[in-house]
C-alpha positions in Angstrom: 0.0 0.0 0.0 1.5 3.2 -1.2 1.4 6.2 2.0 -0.6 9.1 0.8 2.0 11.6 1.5 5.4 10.2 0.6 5.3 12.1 -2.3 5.9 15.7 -0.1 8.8 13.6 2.4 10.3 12.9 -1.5 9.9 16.2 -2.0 11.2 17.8 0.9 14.6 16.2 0.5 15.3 17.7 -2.6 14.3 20.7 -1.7 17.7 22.4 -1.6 18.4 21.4 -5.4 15.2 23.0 -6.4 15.7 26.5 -4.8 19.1 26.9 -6.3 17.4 26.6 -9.5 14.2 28.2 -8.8 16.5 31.0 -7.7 18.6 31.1 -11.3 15.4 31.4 -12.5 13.9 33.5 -10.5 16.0 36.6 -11.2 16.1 37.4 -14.5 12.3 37.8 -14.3 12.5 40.4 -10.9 14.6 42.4 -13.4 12.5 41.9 -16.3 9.4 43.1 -14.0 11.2 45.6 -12.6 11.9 47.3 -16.0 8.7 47.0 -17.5 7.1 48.4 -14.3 9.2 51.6 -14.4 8.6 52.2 -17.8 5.1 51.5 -17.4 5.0 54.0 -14.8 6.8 56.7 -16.8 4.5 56.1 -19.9 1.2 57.1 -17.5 3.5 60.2 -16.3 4.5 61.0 -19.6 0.7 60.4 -20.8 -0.8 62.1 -18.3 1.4 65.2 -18.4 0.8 65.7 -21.9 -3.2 65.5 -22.3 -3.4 67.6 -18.9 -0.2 69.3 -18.3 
């Protein structure tokens, strides 16, 4: 009989492996959001300046 939740123990141990990756990953999208947030931020300024400024 299989335990229901040997697949999250399994899990668990390779857990360290998986954040180093998920960190690789991880931060070349927090700089691609960070980008397009700023400029989508200075696009409503600039926007907003021009109809009403």
């Amino acid at each position: 009989m299989k335990k229901p939740f040997s697949n999250i123990v399994n899990k668990d141990k390779n857990k360290s492996l998986s954040k180093k990756k998920d960190s690789e990953k991880s931060k070349p999208l927090i700089i691609f959001g960070a980008i397009l947030s700023l400029s989508s931020i200075f696009l409503l300024l600039y926007t907003i300046n021009n109809k009403f400024g």
